[in-house]
N, C-alpha and C positions, 0 to 999 in steps of 0.2 A: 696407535694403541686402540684396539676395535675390543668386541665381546669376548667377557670370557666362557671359553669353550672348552678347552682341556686345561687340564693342570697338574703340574708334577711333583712330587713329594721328594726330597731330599735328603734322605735319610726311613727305616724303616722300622725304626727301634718302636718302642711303647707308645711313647705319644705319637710321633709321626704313623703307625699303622692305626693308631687312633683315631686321629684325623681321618684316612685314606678310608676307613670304615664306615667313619660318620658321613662324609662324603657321596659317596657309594648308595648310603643309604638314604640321602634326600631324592627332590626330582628337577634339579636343575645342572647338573652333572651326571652325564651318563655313565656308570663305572667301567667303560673302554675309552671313556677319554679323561682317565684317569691315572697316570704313572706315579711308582714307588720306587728309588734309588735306594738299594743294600749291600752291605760290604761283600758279602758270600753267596755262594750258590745254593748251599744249605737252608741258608736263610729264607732267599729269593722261593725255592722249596715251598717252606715252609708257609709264606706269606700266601705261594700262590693255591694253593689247600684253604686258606681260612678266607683268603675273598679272589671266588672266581672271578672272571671277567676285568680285573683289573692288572694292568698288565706291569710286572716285574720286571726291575732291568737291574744289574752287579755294575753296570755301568753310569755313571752319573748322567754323561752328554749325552746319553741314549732316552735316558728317564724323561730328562727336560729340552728334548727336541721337539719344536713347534708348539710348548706351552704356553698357552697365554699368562699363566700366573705360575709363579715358582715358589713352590714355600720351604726354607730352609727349615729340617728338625733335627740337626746332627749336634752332636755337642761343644762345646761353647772353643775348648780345645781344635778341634774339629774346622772350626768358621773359616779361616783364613785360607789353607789350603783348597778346598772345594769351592772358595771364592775364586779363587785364582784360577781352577781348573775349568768353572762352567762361566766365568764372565764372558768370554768372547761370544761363544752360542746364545746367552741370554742378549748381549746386544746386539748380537744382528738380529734376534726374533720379535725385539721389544717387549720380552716379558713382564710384569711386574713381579718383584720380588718384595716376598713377605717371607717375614723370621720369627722363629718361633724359641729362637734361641734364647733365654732369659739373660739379663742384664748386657748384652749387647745393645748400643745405640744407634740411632739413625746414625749418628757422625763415624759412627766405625763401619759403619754397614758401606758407607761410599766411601773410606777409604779404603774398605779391602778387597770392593768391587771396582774402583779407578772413579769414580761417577763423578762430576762435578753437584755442585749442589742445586737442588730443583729435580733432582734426578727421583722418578716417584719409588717410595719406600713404604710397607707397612710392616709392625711389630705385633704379631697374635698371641696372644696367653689363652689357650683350652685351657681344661682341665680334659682326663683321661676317659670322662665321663661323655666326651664327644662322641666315641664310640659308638653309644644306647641313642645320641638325641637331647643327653640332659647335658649338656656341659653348660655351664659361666663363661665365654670367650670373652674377652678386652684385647680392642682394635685403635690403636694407633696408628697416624697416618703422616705423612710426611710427603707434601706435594702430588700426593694422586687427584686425578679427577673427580670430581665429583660422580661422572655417571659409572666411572672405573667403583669405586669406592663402595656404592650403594650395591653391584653386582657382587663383590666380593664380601660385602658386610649379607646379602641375602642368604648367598650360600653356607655362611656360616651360621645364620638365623636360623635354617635348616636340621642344624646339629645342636640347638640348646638357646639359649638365649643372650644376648650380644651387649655389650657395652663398651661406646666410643667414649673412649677417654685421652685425655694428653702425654704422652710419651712421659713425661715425668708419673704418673701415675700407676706405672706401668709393674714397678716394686710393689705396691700396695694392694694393687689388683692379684699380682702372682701370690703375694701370702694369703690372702683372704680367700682365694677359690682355686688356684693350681696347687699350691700348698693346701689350701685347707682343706681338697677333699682327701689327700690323707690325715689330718687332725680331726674330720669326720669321722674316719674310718680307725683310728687310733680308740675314739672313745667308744665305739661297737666293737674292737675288739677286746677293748678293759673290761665291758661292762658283760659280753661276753663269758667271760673267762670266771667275772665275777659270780656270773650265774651259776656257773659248775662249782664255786667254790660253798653257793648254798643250798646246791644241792639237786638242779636240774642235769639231766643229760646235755652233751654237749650238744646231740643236736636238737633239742627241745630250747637251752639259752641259745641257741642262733636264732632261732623261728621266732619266742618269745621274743627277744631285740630288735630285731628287724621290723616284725609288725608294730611294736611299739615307737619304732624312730617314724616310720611311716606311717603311721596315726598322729606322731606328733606335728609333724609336716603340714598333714588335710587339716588339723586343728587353726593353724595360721593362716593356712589359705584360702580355707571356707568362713572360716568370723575376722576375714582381715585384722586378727588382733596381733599385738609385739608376742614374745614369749615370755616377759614377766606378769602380761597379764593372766595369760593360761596356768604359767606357773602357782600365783594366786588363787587360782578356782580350786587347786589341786592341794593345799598347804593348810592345811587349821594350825596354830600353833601347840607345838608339842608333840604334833603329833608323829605319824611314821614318815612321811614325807619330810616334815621342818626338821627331823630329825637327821635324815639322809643328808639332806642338803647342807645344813652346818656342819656335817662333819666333812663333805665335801670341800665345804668353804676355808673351811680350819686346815686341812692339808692342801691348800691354795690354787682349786680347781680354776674360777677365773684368772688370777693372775697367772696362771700355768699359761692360758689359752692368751693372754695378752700377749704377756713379755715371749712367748710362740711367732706369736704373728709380728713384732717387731725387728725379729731375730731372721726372720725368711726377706726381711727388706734388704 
């Protein structure tokens, strides 16, 4: 198991072209040695239009010939069958295989590749947002090397910011940032829509929300403060603000967002 130098995507859908974009767009992967596995040709098409130089295969053992890292992103349905299909190639190449497949475990990951145990494993949760550079990823690791480990935690450091955590954790990370950037993007399209409903243009409340979620953002990250503290700067009682907000609270805006993230475990 030497450097990783290429690597192959297995699957081509949303996240997986996600990935292979973010990818792409670091500088420790070249994007020609970079493969994406898709069901179609149409597809394969498609993909190769939105990122040049990386090279499409409709065939799976094509995608993941001589990759040094394999990353499953097909769906969860999906696992078994395309285990079964590319395990012979990935062991004779010594790939490492990482899955991106949510609530599959290390323990099912080596049974439906034959592996015995020791056999090195990783489980990645992006978020879609790897694409730009900004994703959340959570890296799970299951007997890789250390210098293996730190090469494939870099290249994902590349596409956003990283956190190793332990395979049990793995649910909790996927509600909080794979799920929760659409519960992000849930409350920009409510608050959206809201705007139209008092009276801006739609595309005046896009612009207005946006800069405003993105202001809220620099607020926390330039005075290192939580957001109940900003919240506070911004609140006199009575006022339009406290006003917003209890009524918020009264049709059960946190616990919406709670019992949310409980529900995605």
């Amino acid at each position: 198991m030497g450097k990783i130098e290429k690597a192959a995507i297995i699957g081509g859908g949303n996240m997986g072209s996600a990935i292979a974009a973010g990818m792409a767009g670091g500088n420790i992967l070249r994007a020609e040695n970079i493969s994406v596995s898709v069901r179609t040709e149409a597809s394969a098409d498609r993909l190769r239009k939105r990122m040049p130089g990386i090279s499409v295969f409709t065939d799976n053992l094509k995608a993941c010939h001589g990759a040094d890292l394999v990353i499953l992103a097909v769906k969860p349905w999906q696992l078994p069958n395309v285990a079964a299909e590319i395990r012979r190639e990935i062991s004779m190449g010594g790939a490492v295989i990482a899955s991106v497949v949510a609530g599959t475990s290390f323990r099912e990951l080596r049974e439906m590749f034959g592996c015995p145990d020791g056999t090195p494993f990783l489980r990645i949760i992006p978020n879609t947002a790897i694409s730009t550079g900004k994703s959340i990823t959570f890296i799970a690791k299951d007997s890789v090397p250390k210098d293996i480990c730190d090469e494939i935690t870099a290249i994902f450091m590349e596409t956003g910011e990283v956190f190793m955590i332990p395979e049990e954790m793995m649910p909790a990370g996927t509600a909080l940032a794979s799920c929760g950037i659409a519960y992000a993007l849930k409350y920009l399209d409510a608050a959206m829509k809201g705007g139209m409903e008092i009276g801006f243009s739609e595309e005046e409340a896009e612009k207005i929300v946006l800069g405003t979620m993105e202001g809220a953002v620099s607020l926390l990250k330039r005075n290192g403060t939580k957001p109940a503290e900003e919240i506070e700067k911004v609140t006199t009682p009575g006022g339009y603000t406290f006003k917003g907000l209890s009524a918020m609270e009264e049709n059960g805006f946190s616990q919406a967002v709670s019992e949310g993230l409980k529900k995605s475990m």
